[in-house]
Backbone as CSV, one residue per row, in Angstrom:
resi,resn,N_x,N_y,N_z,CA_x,CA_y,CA_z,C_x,C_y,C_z
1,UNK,41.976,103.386,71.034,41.537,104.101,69.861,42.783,104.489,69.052
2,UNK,42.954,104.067,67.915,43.904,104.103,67.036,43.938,105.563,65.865
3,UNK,42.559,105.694,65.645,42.010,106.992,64.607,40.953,107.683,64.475
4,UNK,40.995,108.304,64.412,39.585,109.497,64.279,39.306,110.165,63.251
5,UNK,38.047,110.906,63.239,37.660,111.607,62.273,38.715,112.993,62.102
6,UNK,38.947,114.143,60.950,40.055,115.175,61.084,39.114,116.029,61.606
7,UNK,37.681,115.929,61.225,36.628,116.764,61.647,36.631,117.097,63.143
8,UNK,36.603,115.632,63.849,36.378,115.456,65.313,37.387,116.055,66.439
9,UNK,38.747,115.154,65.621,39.669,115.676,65.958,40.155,117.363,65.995
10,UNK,40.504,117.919,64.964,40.740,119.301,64.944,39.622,120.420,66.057
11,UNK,38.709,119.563,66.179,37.353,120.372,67.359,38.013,119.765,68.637
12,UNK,38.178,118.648,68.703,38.686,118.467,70.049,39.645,119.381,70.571
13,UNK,41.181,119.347,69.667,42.235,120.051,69.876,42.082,121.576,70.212
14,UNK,40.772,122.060,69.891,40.494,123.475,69.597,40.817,124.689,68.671
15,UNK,41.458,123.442,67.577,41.602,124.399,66.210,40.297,124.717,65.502
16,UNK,39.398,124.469,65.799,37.958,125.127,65.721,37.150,125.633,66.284
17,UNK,35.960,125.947,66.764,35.196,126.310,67.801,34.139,125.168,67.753
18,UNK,34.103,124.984,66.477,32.574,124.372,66.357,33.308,123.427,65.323
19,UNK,32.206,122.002,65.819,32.697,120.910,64.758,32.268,121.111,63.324
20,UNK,30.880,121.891,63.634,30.474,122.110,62.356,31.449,123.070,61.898
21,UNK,32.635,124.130,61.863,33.102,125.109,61.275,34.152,123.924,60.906
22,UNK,34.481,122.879,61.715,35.861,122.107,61.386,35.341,121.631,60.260
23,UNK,34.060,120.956,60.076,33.899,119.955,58.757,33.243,121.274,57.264
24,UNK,33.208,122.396,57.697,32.730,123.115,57.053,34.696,123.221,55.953
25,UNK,35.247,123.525,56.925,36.552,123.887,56.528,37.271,122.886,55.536
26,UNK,36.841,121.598,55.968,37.596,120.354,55.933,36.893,120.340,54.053
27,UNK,35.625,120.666,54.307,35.120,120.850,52.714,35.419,121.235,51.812
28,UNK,35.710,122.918,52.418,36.613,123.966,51.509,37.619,124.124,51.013
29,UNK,37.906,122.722,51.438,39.871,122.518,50.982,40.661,123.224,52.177
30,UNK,40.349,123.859,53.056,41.024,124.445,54.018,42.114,123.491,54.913
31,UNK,42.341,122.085,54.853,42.318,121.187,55.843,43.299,120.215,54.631
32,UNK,44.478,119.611,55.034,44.985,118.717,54.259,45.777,117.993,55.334
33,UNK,45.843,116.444,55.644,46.123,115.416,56.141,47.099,114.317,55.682
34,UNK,48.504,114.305,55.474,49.713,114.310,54.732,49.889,114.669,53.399
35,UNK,49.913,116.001,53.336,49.835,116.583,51.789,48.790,116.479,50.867
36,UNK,47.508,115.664,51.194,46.736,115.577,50.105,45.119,116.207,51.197
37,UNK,44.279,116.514,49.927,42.970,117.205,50.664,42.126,116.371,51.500
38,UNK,41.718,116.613,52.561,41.110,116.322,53.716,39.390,116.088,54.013
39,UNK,39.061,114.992,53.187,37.187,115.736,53.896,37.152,115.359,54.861
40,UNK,35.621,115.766,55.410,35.918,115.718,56.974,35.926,114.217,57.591
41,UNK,35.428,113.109,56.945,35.524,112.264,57.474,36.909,110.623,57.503
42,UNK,38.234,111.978,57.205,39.505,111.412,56.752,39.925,110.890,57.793
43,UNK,40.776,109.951,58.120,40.750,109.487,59.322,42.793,110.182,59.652
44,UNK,42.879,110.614,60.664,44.230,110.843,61.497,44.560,110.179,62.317
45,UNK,45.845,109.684,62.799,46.308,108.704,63.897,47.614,109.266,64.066
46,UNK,48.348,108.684,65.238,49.603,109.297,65.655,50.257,109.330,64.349
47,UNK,51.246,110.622,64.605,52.052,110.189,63.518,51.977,111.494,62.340
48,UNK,50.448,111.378,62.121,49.843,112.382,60.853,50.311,113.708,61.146
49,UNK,50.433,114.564,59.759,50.646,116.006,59.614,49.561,116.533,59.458
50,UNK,48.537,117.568,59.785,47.607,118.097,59.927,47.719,119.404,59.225
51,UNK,47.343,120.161,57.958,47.731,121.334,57.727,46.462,121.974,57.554
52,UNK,46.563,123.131,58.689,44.740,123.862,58.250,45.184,125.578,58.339
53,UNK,44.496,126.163,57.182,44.683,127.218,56.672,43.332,128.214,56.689
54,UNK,43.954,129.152,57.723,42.656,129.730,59.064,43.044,131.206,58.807
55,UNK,41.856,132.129,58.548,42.846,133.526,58.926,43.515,133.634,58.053
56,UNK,44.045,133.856,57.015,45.003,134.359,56.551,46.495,133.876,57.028
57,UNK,46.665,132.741,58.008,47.301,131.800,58.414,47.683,130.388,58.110
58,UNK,48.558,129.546,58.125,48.728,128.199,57.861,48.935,127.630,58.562
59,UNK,48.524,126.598,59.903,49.060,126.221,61.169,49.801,124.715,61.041
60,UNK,50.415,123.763,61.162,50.983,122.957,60.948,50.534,122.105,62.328
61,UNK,50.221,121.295,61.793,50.338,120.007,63.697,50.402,118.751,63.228
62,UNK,51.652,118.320,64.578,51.932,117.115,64.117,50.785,116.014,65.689
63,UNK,50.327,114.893,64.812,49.412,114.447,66.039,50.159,113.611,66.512
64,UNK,50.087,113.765,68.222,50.571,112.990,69.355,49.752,112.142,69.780
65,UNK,48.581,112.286,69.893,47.575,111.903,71.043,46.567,111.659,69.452
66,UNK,45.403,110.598,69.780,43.673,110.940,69.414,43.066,111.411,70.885
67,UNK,41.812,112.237,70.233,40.671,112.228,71.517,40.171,112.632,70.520
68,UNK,38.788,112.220,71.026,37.303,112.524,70.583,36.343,113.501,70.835
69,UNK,36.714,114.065,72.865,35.674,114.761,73.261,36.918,115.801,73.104
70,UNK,35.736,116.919,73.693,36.336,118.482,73.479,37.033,118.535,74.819
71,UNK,38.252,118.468,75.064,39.001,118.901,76.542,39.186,120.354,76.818
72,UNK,39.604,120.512,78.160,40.179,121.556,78.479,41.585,122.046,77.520
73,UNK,41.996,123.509,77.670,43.334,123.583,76.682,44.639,123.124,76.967
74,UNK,44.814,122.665,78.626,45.936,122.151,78.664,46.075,120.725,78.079
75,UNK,44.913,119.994,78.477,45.247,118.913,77.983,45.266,118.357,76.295
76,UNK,44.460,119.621,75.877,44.423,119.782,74.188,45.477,120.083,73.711
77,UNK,46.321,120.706,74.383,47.974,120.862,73.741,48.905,120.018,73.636
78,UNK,48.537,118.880,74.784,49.276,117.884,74.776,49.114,117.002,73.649
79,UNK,48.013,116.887,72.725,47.435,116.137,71.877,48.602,116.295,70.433
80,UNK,48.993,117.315,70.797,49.839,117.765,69.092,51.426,118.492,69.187
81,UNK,51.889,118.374,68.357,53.075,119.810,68.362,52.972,120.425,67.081
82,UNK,52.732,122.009,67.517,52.617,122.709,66.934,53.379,123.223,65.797
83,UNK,53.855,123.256,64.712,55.308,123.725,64.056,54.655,124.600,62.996
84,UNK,54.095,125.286,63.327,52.924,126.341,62.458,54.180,127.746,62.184
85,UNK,54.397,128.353,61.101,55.328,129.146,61.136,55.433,130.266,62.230
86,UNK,56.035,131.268,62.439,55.567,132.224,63.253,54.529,133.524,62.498
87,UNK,53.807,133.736,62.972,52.631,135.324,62.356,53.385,135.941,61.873
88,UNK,53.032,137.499,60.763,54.071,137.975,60.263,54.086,139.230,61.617
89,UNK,55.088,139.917,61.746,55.503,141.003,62.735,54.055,142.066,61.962
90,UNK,53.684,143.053,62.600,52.555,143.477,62.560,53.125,144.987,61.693
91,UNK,53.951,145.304,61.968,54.330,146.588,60.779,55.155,146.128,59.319
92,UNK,55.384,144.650,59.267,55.096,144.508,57.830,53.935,143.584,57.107
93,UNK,52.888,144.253,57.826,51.472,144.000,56.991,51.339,145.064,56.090
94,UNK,50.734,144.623,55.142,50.067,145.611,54.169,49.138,146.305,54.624
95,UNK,49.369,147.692,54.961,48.238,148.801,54.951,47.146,148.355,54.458
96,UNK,45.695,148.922,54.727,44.589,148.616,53.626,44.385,149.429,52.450
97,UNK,43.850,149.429,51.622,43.754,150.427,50.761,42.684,151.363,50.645
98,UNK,42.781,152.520,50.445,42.060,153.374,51.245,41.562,154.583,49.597
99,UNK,40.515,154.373,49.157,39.809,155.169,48.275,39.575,156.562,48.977
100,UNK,39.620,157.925,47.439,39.049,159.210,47.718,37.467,159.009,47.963
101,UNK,37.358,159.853,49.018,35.341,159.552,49.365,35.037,160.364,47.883
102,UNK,33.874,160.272,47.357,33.026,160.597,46.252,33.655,159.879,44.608
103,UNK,34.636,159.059,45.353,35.281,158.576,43.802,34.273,157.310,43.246
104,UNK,33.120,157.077,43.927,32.434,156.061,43.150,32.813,154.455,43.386
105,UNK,32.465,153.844,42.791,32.621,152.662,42.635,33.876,152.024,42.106
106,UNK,34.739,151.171,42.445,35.942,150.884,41.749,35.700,150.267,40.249
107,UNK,36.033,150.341,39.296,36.284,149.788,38.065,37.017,148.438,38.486
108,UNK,36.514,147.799,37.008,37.612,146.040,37.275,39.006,146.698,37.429
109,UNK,39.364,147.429,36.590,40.739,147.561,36.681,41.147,147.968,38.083
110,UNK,40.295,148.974,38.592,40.613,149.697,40.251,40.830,147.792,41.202
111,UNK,39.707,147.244,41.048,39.563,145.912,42.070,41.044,144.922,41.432
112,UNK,41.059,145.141,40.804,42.263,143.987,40.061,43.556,144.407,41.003
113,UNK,43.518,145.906,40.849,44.599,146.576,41.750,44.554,146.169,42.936
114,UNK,43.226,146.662,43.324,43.271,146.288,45.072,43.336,145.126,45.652
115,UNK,43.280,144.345,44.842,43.513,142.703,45.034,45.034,142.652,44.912
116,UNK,45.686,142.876,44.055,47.296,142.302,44.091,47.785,142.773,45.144
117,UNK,46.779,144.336,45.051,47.860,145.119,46.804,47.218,144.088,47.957
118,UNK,46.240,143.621,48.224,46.128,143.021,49.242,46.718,141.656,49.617
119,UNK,46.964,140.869,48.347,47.771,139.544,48.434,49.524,139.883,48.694
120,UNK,49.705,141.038,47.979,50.922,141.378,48.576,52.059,141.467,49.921
């Protein structure tokens, strides 16, 4: 077996739970397969860069292996190398933003705010 689906694949490896969440993702643009967008039925083979953007995360994998069925995790690790950046350290996350109780509803302008603070 030379190539597979990114759908199939990424479920095998266990960067999904469910194949359906992999091809759900693969839809959303979440999923790109040497720099360009991914549907789910793109095909990967040794070699390929895998980029899927999970969480508030970006994971990077380079593919070693195809498989088709869902393995155990040791042998699912062997399938790829990982070069996904590292998480950010957990005290420089952005706080959430935290409204006075009885202040109502945010205005566009209030949400516009709370959006830049949260991409921040």
């Amino acid at each position: 077996m030379e190539s597979t689906r990114v759908d199939k694949w990424l479920w095998a490896v266990r960067a999904y739970k469910t194949r359906s969440i992999a091809t759900d993702a693969c839809q959303a643009g979440h999923v790109d397969v040497n720099g360009s967008d991914a549907k789910p039925a793109t095909k990967v083979k040794v070699g390929d860069e895998v980029v899927v953007r999970q969480g508030g995360r970006t994971r990077i994998y380079d593919v070693v292996r195809i498989i088709e069925k869902r393995v155990g995790a040791p042998i699912a690790a062997e399938c790829y190398v990982d070069r996904s950046p590292p998480p950010p350290d957990p005290e420089f996350v952005a706080p959430t933003a935290v409204r006075d109780r009885g202040a109502g509803r945010p205005t566009k302008r209030d949400r516009r705010e709370i959006d830049r603070y949260r991409r921040a």
